[in-house]
C-alpha positions in Angstrom: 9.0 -18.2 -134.1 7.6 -21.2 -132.2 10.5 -22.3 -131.8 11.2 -18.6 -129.9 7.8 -19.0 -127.6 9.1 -23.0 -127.0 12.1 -21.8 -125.1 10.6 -19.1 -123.7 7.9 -21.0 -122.0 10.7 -23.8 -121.0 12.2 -21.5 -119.3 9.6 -19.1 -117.5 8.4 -22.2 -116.5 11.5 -23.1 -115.1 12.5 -19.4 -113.9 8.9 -19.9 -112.0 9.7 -23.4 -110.3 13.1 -22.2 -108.9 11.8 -19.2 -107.7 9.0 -21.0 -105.9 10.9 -23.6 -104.6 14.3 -21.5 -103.6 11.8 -19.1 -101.7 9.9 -22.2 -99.6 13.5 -23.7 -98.9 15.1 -20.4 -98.0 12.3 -19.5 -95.8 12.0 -23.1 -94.1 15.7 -22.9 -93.8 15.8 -19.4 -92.0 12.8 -20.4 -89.8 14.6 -23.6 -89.0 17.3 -22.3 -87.9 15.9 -19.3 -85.7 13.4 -22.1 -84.2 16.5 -24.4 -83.5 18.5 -21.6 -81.7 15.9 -20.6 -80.0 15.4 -24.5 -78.8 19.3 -24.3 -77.7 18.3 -21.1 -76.1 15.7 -22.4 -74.1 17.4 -25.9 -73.4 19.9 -24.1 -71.6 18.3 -22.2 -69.9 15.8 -24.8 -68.3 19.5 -26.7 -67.5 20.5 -23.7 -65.7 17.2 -23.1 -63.8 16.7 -26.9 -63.0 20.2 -27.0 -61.3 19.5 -24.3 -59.6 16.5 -25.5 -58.2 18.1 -29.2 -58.1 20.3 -27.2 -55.6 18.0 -25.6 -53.7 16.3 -28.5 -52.5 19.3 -30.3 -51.2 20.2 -26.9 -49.4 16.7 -26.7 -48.2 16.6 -30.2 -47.1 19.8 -29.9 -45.0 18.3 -27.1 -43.1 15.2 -28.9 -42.5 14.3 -30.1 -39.0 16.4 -33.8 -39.5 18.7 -31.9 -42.0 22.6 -31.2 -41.3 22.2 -27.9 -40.2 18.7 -28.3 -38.7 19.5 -30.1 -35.6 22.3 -27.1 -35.4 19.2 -25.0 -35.1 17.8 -27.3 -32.9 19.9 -27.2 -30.4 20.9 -23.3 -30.5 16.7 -23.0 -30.2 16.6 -24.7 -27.7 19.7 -23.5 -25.9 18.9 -21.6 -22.5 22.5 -19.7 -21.1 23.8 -17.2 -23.2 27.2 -19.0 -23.6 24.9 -22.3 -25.7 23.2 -19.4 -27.3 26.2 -17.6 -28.6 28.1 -21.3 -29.7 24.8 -21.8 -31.6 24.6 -18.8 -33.4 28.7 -19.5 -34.3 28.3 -22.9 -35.5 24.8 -22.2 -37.5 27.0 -19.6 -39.0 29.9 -21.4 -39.8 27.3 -24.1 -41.8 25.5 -21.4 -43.5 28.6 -20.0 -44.7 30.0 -23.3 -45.5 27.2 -24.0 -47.6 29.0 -21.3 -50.1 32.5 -22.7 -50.2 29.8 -26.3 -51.9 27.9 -24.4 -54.0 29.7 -21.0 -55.6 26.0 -20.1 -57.3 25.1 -19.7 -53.8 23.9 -16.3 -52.7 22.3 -16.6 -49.0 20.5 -19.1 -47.4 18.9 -18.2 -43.7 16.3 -19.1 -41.1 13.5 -16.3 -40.1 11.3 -16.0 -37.4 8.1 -16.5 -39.2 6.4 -14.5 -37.1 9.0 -10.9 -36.9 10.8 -11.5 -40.0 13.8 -11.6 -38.3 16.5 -13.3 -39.4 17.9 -16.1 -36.9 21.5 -15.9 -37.9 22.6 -12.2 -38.1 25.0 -10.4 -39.9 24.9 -13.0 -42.9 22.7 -10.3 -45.2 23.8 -7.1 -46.5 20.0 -5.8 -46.6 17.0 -5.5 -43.9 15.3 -8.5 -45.9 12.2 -8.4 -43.8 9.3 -10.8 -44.5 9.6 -9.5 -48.7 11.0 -13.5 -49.4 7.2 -14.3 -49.1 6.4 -12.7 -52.1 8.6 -13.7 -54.3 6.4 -15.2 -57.4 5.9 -19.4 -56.4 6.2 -21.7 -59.8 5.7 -25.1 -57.9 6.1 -26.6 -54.7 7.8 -30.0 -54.2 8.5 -31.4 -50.8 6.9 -28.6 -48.5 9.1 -26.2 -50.0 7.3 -22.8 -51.8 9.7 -22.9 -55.0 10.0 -19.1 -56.7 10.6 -18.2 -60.2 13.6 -15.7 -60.9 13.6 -12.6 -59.2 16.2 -9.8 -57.9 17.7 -11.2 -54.8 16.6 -10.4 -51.9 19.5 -11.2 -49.8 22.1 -9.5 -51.9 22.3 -7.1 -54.6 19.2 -6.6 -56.4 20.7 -6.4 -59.4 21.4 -9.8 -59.1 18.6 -12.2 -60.4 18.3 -15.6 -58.8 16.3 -18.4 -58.2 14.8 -19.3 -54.4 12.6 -21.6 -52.4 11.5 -20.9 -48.9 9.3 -23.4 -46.5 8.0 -23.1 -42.8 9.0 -25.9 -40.3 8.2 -26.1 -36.3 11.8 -26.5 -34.6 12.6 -27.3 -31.1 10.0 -26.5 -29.0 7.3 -25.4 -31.4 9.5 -22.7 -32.7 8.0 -21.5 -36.2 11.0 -20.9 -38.6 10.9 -19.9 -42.1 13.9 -21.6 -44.3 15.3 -19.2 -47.2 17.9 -20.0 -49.9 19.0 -18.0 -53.0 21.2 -19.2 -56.2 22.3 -17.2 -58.5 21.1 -17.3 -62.2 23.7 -17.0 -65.3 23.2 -13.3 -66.2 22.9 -13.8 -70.0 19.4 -15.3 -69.0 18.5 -12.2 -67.8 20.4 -9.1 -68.3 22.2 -8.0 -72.0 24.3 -10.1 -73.9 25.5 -10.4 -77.3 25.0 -14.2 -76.6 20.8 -13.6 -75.9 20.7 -11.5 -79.1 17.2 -10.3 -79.6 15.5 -12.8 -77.1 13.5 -12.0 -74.3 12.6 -15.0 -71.5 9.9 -16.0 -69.6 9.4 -17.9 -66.8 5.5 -20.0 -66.1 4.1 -21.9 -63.3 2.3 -25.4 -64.3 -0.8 -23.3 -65.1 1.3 -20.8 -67.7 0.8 -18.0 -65.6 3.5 -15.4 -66.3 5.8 -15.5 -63.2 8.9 -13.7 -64.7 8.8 -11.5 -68.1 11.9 -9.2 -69.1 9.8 -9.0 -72.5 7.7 -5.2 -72.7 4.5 -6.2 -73.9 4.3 -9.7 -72.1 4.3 -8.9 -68.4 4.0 -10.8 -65.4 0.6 -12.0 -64.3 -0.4 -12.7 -67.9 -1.6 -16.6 -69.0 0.0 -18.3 -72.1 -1.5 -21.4 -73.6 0.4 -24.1 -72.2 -1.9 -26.7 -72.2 -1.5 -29.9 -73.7 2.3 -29.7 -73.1 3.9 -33.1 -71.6 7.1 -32.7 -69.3 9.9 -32.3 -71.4 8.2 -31.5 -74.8 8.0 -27.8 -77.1 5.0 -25.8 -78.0 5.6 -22.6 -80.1 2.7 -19.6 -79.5 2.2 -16.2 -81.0 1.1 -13.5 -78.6 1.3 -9.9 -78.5 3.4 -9.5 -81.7 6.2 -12.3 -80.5 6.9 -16.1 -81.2 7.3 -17.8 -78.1 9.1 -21.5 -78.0 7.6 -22.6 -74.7 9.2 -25.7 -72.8 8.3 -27.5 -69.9 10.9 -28.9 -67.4 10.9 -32.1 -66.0 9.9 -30.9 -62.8 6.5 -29.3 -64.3 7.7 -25.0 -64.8 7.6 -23.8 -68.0 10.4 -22.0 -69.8 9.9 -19.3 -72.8 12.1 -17.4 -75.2 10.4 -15.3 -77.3 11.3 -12.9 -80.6 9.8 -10.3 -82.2 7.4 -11.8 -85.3 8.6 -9.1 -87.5 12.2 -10.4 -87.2 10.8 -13.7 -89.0 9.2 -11.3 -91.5 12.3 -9.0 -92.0 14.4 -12.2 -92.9 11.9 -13.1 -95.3 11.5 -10.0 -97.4 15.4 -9.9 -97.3 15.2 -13.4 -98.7 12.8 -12.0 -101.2 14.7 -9.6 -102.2 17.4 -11.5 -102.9 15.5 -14.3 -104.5 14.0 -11.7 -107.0 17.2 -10.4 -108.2 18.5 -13.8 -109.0 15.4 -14.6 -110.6 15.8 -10.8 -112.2 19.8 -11.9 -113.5 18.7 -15.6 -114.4 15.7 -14.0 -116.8 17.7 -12.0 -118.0 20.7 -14.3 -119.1 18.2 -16.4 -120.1 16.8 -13.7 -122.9 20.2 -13.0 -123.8 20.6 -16.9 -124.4 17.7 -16.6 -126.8 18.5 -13.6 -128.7 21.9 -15.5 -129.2 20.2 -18.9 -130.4 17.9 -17.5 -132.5 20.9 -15.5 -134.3 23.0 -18.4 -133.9 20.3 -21.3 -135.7 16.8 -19.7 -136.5 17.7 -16.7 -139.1 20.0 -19.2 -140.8 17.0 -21.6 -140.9 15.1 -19.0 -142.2 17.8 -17.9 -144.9 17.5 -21.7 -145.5 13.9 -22.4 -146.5 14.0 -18.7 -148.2 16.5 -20.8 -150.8 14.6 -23.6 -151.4 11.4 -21.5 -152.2 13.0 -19.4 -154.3 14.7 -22.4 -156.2 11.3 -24.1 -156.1 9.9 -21.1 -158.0 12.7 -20.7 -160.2 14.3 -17.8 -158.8 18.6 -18.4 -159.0 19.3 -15.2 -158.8 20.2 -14.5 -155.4 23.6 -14.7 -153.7 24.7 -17.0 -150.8 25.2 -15.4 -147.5 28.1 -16.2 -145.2 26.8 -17.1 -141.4 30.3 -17.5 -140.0 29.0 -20.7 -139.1 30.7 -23.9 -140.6 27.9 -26.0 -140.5 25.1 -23.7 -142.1 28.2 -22.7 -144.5 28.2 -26.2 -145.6 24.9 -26.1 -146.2 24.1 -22.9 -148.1 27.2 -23.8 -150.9 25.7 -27.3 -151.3 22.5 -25.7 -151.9 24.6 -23.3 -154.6 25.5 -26.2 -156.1 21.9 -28.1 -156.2 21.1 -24.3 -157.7 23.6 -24.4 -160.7 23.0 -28.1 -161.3 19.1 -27.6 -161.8 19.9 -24.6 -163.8 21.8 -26.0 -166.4 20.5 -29.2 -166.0 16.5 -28.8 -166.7 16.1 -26.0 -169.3 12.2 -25.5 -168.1 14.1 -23.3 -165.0 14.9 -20.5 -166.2 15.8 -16.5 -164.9 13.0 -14.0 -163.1 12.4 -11.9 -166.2 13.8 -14.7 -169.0 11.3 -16.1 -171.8 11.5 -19.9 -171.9 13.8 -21.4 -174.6 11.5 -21.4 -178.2 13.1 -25.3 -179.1 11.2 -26.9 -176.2 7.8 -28.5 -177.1 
């Protein structure tokens, strides 16, 4: 019987250790690996927005006032026959459109009159863009240039999410001009993909003010903790029911991807399901190993010191039982035999029931 409650501690105990360490490593495990998907998520992404904006700037920078194309607008500005008007408007075109043939992401770049809205260069935009490219949400600014998060274009389709920048410079003659340009973001940062799966992005100025959601609870506006966060370095948050893996780009703008919280909590009851039916088949194997040992070695044991009592007390009577076992087999017919020799050995043993022989003193 103890030898019954040994084994069976042994191996609750060890049932219990497995359980507790296969549920810890399965759970690190699955949270590892959502956390580093989501940190491959995120790492592209912030590739993809930092080129764009990368991009931007040189764009930007070429349509300045000593840019490429800014002394174009120079000298269309301050043109004053119609023929030097109408050569300036061609040629700005031709290097806004050429623009696109060096960047492909490119979706519009344009000089407004700050003042009217107007664009300087016509028939480049499909849409009356107005003065709405002021208020597209800013992120940063770097080099006198009002850098935007991503938003629908404003120069294209709508449906189209990109990133811009937009600055003010004097040109010419004191001529106030507004500088736009638009590049396209990849739309598996932004629209549906099997490739996003169940993540939703954000997008934060330096501050963590919300500048771009396509999460429904956590909207634009909103603040997120982002404070202690170095350039380049991870911070993972909880809010409104989501984990959110926040990084922040070299250039200061803070990237999210957040999921749901209950998906970490439907992984791990899964996980705990499944652990408790291994630890359900492993018990019970385990009980069927001990109802098989203590056939197998504790009722011969038993049958064994039943046959030394009984010979200890005189009692040959009884039969020996076959175990199908060699070993214990062995054992019970040398007992037998240590039976018969005692019995006709020692005359003081006698038979349950027999009188003792009358001739000994």
């Amino acid at each position: 019987m103890r030898l019954i409650q040994v084994l069976m501690l042994c191996g609750g105990m060890s049932l219990l250790a497995v359980g507790i360490v296969s549920y810890m490593t399965i759970r690190m495990i699955q949270n590892n690996r959502l956390l580093d998907s989501m940190r491959i998520y995120v790492d592209q992404m912030t590739q993809n927005t930092d080129n764009a904006y990368f991009d931007i700037l040189n764009i930007a920078s070429q349509m300045g006032p000593n840019g490429l194309i800014g002394t174009v607008l120079e000298t269309y500005l301050d043109a004053n026959d119609k023929y030097e008007k109408y050569m300036g408007q061609k040629s700005l075109r031709t290097e806004l459109i050429r623009l696109g043939y060096i960047n492909l992401k490119l979706v519009g770049a344009n000089y407004f009159d700050s003042a009217k809205g107007t664009p300087i260069v016509r028939h480049l935009t499909f849409r009356d863009v107005g003065k709405s490219y002021i208020g597209n949400p800013e992120i940063l600014q770097s080099a006198g240039n009002r850098i935007h998060s991503i938003h629908p274009s404003k120069l294209s389709n709508p449906q189209t999410f990109v990133c811009s920048a937009e600055r003010r410079d004097s040109f010419g003659t004191g001529n106030l001009v507004d500088t736009y340009v638009e590049i396209e973001v990849p739309t598996d940062l932004t629209g549906y993909s099997e490739k996003k799966g169940p993540y939703t992005i954000l997008q934060m100025d330096e501050k963590g003010f919300v500048k771009f959601s396509n999460n429904p609870v956590i909207v634009q506006g909103q603040r997120l903790s982002v404070g202690g966060m170095d350039r380049s370095s991870y911070k993972v948050i909880e809010r409104e029911g989501f984990k959110i893996l926040l990084y922040r780009s070299k250039i200061g703008y803070v990237n999210g991807v957040a999921v749901p919280d209950n998906l970490y909590k439907k992984d791990v009851n899964r996980w705990w399901g499944k652990i408790f039916f291994v630890i359900i088949g492993t018990f019970c194997i385990f009980l069927i190993s001990v109802v098989y040992l203590y056939r197998l070695v504790c009722i011969p044991l038993n049958s064994f010191r039943k046959q030394m009592i009984r010979i200890g007390t005189g009692q040959f009577d009884e039969g020996r039982k076959a175990f199908e076992i060699e070993e214990f087999d062995s054992l019970m017919q040398e007992i037998d035999q240590m039976r018969n020799q005692i019995e006709k050995s020692d005359p003081w043993y006698c038979r349950e029931g027999e009188e003792y022989p009358k001739n000994i003193v």
